[in-house]
VMD Tcl script that draws the C-alpha trace (Angstrom):
set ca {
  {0.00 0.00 0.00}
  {1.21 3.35 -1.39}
  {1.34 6.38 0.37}
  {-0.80 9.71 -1.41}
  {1.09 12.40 -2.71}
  {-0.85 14.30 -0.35}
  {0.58 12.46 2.60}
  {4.11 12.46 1.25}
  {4.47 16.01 0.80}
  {3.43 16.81 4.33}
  {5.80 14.22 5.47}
  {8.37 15.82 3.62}
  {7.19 19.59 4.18}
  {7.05 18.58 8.01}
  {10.86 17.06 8.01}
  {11.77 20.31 6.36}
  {9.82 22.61 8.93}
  {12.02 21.02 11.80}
  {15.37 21.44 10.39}
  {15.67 24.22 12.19}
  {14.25 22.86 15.54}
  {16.71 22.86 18.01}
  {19.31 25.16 15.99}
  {18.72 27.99 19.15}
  {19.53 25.28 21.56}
  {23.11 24.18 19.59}
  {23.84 28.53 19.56}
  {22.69 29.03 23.26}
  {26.23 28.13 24.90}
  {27.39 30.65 22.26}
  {24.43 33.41 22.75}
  {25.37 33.19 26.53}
  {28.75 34.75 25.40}
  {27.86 36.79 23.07}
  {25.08 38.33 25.09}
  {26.41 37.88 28.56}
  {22.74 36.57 29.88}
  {22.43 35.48 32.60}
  {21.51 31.31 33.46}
  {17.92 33.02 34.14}
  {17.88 35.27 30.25}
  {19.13 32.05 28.91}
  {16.39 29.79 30.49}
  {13.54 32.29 29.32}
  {15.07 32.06 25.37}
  {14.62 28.62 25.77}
  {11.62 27.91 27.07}
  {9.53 30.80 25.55}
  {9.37 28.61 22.77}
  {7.61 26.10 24.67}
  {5.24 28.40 26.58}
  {4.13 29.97 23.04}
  {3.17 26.61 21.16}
  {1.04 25.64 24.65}
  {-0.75 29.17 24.55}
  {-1.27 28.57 20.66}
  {-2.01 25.29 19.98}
  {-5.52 24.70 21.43}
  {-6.67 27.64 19.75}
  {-5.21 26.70 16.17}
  {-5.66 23.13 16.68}
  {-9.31 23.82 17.52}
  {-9.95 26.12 14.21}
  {-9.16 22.95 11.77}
  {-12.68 21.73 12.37}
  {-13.83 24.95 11.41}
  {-10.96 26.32 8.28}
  {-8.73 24.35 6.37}
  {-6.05 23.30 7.92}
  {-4.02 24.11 4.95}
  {-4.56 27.27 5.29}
  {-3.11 27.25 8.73}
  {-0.45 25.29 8.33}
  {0.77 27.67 5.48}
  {0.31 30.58 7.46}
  {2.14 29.17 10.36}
  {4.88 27.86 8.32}
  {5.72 31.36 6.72}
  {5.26 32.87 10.38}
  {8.18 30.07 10.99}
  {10.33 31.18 8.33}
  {10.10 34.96 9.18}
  {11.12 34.21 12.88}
  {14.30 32.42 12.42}
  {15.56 34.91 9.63}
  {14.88 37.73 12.36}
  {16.45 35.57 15.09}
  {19.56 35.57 13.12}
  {19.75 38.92 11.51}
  {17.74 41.08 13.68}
  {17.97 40.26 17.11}
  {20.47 41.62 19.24}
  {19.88 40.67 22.69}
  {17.64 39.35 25.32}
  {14.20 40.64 24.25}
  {14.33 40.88 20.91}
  {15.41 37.02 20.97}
  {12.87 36.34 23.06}
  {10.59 37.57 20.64}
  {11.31 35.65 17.83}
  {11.88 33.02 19.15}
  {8.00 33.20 20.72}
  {7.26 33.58 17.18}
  {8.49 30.44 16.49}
  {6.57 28.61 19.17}
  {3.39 30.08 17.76}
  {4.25 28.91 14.42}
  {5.40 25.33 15.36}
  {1.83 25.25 16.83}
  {0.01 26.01 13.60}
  {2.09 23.62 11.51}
  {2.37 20.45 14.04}
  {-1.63 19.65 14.97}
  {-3.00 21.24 12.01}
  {-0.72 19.32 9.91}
  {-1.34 16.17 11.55}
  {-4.90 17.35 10.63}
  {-4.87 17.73 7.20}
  {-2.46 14.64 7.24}
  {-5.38 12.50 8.60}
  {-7.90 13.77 6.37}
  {-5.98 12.31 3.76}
  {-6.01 9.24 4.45}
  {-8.72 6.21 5.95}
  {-7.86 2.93 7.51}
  {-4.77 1.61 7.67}
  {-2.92 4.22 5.41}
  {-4.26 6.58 7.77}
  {-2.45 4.15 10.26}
  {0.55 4.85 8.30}
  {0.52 8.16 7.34}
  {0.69 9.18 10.72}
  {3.69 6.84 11.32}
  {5.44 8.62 8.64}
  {4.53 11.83 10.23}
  {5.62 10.98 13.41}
  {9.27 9.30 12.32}
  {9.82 12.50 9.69}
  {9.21 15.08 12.93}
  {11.58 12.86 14.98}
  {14.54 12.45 12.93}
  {14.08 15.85 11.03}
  {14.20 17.02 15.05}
  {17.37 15.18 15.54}
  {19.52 15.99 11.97}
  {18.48 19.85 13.39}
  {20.99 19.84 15.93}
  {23.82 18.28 13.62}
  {22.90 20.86 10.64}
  {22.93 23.59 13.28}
  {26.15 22.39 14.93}
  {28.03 22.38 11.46}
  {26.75 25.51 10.25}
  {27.71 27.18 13.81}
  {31.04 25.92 13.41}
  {31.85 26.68 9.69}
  {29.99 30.61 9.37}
  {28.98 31.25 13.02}
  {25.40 31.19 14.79}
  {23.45 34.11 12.32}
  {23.79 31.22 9.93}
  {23.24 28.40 12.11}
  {19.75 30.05 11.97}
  {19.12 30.00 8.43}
  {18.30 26.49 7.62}
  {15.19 26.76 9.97}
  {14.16 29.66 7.61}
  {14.65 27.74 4.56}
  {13.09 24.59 5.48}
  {10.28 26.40 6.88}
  {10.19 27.68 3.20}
  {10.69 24.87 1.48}
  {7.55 23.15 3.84}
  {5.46 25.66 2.50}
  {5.77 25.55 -1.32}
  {5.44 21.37 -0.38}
  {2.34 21.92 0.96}
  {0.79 24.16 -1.20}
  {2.00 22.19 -4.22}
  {1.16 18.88 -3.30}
  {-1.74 19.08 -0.65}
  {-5.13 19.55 -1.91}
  {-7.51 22.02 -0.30}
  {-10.37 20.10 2.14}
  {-13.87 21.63 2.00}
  {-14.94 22.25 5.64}
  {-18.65 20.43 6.29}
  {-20.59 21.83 8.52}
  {-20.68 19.59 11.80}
  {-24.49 18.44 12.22}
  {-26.05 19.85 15.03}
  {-25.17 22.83 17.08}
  {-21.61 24.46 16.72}
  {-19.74 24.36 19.96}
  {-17.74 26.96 21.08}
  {-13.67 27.35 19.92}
  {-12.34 26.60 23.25}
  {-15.02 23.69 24.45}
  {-12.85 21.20 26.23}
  {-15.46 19.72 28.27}
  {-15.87 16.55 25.97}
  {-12.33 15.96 26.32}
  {-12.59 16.25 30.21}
  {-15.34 13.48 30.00}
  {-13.64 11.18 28.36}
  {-11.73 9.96 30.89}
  {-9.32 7.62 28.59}
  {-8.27 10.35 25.86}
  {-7.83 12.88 29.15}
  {-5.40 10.20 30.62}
  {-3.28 10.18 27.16}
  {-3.39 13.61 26.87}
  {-1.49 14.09 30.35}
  {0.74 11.33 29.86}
  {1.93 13.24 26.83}
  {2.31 16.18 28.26}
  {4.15 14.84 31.02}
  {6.88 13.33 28.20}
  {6.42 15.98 26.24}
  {7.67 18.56 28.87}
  {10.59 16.20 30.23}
  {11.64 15.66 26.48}
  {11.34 19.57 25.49}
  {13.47 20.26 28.81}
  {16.40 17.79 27.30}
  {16.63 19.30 24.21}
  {16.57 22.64 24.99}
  {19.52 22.44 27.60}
  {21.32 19.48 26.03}
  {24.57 21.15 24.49}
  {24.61 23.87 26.96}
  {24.91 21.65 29.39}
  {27.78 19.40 27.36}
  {29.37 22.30 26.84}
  {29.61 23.40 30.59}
  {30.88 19.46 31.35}
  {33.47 20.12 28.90}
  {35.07 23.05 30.42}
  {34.99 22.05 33.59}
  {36.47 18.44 32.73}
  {39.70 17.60 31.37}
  {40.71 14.99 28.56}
  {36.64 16.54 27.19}
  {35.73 15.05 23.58}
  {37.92 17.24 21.41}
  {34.89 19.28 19.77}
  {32.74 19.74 22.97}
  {36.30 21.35 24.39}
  {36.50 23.66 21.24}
  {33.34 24.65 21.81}
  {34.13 25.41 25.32}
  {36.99 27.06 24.75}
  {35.40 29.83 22.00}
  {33.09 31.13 24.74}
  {35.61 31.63 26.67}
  {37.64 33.90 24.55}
}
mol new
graphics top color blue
foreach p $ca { graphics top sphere $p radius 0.5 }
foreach p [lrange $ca 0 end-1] q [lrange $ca 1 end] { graphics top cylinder $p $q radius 0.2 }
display resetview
């Protein structure tokens, strides 16, 4: 069984959209020193990311039973794009990071659900089965190649352009999409329209309410990992001798 075109080209638009994923994380040691911020400044550039996709996402995950999510997704993908180029070539300290890299919270929001989404409405049975597999495993190792892609860039032409490839994939996900998905007519829902933010059905179902906190739980360990990862290599490296020789590079630059 085949997968749609459909299907692949989110798969593929979605890999693309993460390149860029963890590329702040990989620059943070680096940011820290070029910035002086403080363990605090550094923590908020982090995790503003994080607190911006959990502000977003019910509300843009909620309107894809009401707009395309299509149309989200592109919107939220070209919100992506804009935020990393003005991470790397406009920021210039604490706040301004901090902005764009809320920015890019929102848009991760708007392209991960929805996505998923318009993913699903591709699809039936066990090629929707599938499909979301391939979702899943593009997200994941897109995710992980982010933080070698960022590293080598960071290394070769310095963090602006350790940015960049989270502006071009973002780019590249949205001429994938808009090529290769096909619009979805919204139905109207029989009976009465709920409201946006309705999550009592959710509460009531006792099962999906368990899965949903389980995730969140792994989810919020997991985000916490990645975020802090190589900033906290790097910081074993300069306090340790005999470090792995490019973790003590590293280490060494921000302290020049």
């Amino acid at each position: 069984m085949t997968l749609s075109r459909g299907v692949v080209a989110m798969c593929a638009a979605q890999a693309c959209a993460q390149l860029g994923a963890f590329s702040v994380a990989v620059v943070l040691p680096t940011l820290i020193s070029v910035w002086a911020l403080t363990n605090t400044e550094a923590g908020w550039i982090s995790g503003i990311y994080y607190a911006a996709y959990t502000v977003a996402v019910p509300l843009l995950s909620s309107l894809t039973d009401r707009i395309d999510p299509k149309r989200i997704y592109l919107g939220s993908v070209a919100l992506t794009a804009v935020a990393f180029a003005g991470f790397a070539w406009i920021a210039s300290g604490f706040w301004s990071a901090l902005a764009f890299r809320a920015l890019m919270g929102a848009g991760w929001a708007g392209s991960y659900m929805p996505g998923l989404k318009a993913l699903s409405d591709l699809a039936e049975g066990q090629q929707q089965s599938r499909a979301v597999a391939a979702h899943a495993a593009a997200v994941g190792v897109s995710g992980a190649l982010s933080f070698g892609v960022a590293g080598a860039v960071n290394a070769w032409l310095g963090w602006h352009w350790a940015l960049v490839p989270g502006a071009i994939g973002a780019t590249l996900a949205f001429v994938l999409v808009s090529i290769g998905l096909p619009p979805r007519p919204v139905s109207a829902a029989a009976g009465p329209r709920r409201a946006l933010l309705d999550f009592r059905p959710i509460l009531r179902n006792r099962s999906a309410l368990a899965y949903s906190i389980a995730y969140c739980v792994h989810t919020w360990e997991m985000s916490a990992l990645r975020g802090w990862v190589v900033t906290f290599l790097t910081f074993v490296a300069a306090q340790t001798t005999g470090a792995w020789t490019p973790l003590a590079r590293l280490s060494l630059h921000q302290r020049q």
